[in-house]
N, C-alpha and C positions, 0 to 999 in steps of 0.2 A: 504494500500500500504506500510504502513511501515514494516508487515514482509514481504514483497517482497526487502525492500533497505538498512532495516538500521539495525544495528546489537545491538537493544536493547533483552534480554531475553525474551522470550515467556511470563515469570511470573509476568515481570515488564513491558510486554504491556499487559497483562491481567488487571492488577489492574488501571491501568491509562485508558483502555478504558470501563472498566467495571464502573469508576468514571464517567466518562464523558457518558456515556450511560445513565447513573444516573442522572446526571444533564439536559442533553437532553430530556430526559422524562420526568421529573418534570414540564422543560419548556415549554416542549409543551401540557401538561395539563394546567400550568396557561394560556397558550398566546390563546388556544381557549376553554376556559371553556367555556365564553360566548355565541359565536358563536354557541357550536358545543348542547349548552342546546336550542339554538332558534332553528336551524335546528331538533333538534330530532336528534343527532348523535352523544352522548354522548357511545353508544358501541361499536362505528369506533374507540377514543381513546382508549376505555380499551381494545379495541382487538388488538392497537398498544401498549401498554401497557404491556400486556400478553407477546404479541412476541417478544419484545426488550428486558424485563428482562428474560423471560425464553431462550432465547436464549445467554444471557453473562453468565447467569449461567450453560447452558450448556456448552459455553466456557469453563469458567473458571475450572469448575472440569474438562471436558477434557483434559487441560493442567498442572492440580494441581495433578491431580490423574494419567494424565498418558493412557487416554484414546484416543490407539491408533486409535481407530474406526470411532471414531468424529472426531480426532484431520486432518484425512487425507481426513475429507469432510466435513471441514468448510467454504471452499467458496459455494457449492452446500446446505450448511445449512443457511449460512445468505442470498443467494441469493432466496433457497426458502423460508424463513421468512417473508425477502421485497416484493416476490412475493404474498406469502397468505394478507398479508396486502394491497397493492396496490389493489389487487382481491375485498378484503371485502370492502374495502375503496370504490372503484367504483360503488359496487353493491348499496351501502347505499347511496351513492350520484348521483348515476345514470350517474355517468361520463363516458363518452369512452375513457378520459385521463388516469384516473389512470388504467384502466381495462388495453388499449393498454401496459401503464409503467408495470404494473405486469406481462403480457405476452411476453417483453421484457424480462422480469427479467428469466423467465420461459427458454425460448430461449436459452439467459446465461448458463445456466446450461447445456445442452446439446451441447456447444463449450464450457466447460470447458476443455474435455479430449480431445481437440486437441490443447491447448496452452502447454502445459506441463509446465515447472515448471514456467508460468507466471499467475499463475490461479491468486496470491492474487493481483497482478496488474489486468487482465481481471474485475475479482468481484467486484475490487476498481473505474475502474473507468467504469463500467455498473450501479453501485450504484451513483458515483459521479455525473454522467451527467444527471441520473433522476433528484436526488436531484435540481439539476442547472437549469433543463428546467421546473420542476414543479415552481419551486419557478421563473422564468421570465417571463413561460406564461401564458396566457389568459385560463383557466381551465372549461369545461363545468361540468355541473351539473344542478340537477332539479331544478326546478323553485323556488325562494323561497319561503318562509311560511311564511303566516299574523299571527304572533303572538304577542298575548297584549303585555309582556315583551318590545315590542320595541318603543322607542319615535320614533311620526310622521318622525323625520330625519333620522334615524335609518331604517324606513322601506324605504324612496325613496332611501336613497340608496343602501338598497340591490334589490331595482326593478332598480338602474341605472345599477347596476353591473349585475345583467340578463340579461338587456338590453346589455349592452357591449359583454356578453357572447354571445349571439345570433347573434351581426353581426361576431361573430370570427367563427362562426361553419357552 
């Protein structure tokens, strides 16, 4: 949203969100390494991985170089990124959450050319509120998996959080 309001240079929000993309990602490999090696869904990250940096880097040269191509379907670019990831993300987790959020995402894209020049606001906050309701709600997904790696307390409660999932669905 901020090239939608604020009048910093295209170059100098490249580099600052290109940073913070960078720290984002880093983050969220350390914060479910664990998790995502018991589930078996250590390719869900590197497929969000892939698509958050190859996507700033296509940013970024299309605003360093001048690419006017890209540069005038960036919100249809990041929208379909979040979409392919929410997509894979579901299929590996067998969620209807994040499946529905990428087909949301999908959606977006196709009311982009009737906001007109509100698309980086629209993208901003079709992104933001995923973000916001994934992260508040109750999330389905398959059952979990009995693996050694976990202490006895470790496994109840990812059978309590099944359980929690199961009366939300």
């Amino acid at each position: 949203m901020t090239a939608q309001f604020l009048p910093f240079s295209w170059s100098m929000q490249a580099i600052f969100w290109s940073a913070l993309t960078l720290v984002g990602t880093v983050g969220m490999v350390a914060l479910t390494h664990f998790w995502v090696r018991v589930e078996r869904l250590v390719w869900v990250v590197y497929q969000w991985v892939i698509l958050m940096v190859g996507g700033a880097i296509l940013t970024d040269l299309s605003i360093f170089l001048g690419w006017g191509e890209v540069l005038i379907h960036l919100c249809p670019l990041w929208l379909g990124l979040s979409a392919l990831g929410y997509l894979v993300t579901g299929v590996g987790m067998r969620s209807r959450t994040f499946i529905l959020t990428g087909l949301v995402h999908l959606l977006a894209i196709g009311i982009l050319p009737y906001v007109g020049s509100w698309q980086f606001l629209t993208t901003g906050v079709v992104m933001g509120c995923s973000l916001l309701l994934l992260a508040e709600m109750q999330w389905d997904m398959r059952a979990p998996i009995d693996y050694d790696l976990l202490t006895p307390e470790q496994k109840q409660f990812n059978q309590e959080q099944n359980r929690l999932r199961q009366l939300n669905t």
